[in-house]
C-alpha positions, -999 to +999 in steps of 0.1 A: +113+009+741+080+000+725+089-035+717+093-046+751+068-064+767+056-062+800+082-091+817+107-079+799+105-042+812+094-061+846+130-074+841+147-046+830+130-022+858+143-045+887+175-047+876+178-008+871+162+000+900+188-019+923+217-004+910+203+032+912+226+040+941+255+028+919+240+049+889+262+086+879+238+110+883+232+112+844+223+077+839+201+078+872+179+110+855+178+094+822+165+061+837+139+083+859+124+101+829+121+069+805+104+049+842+079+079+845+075+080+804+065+039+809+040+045+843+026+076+822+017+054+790+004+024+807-019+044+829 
């Protein structure tokens, strides 16, 4: 996680974020706790 930059995770959080409705619920929480880990570091 550290080593991506900022486009990169600008990259990463688009694509995630449209396929959220496709997600299994475990992959959806997972991807919610490391976005909110990212917005609480860079704040």
């Amino acid at each position: 996680y550290e080593t991506l930059r900022e486009r990169d995770w600008m990259k990463l959080k688009r694509i995630l974020d449209a396929i959220e409705d496709l997600m299994p619920p475990q992959m959806l929480y997972t991807w919610k706790a490391v976005e909110a880990f990212h917005d609480a570091r860079t704040r």
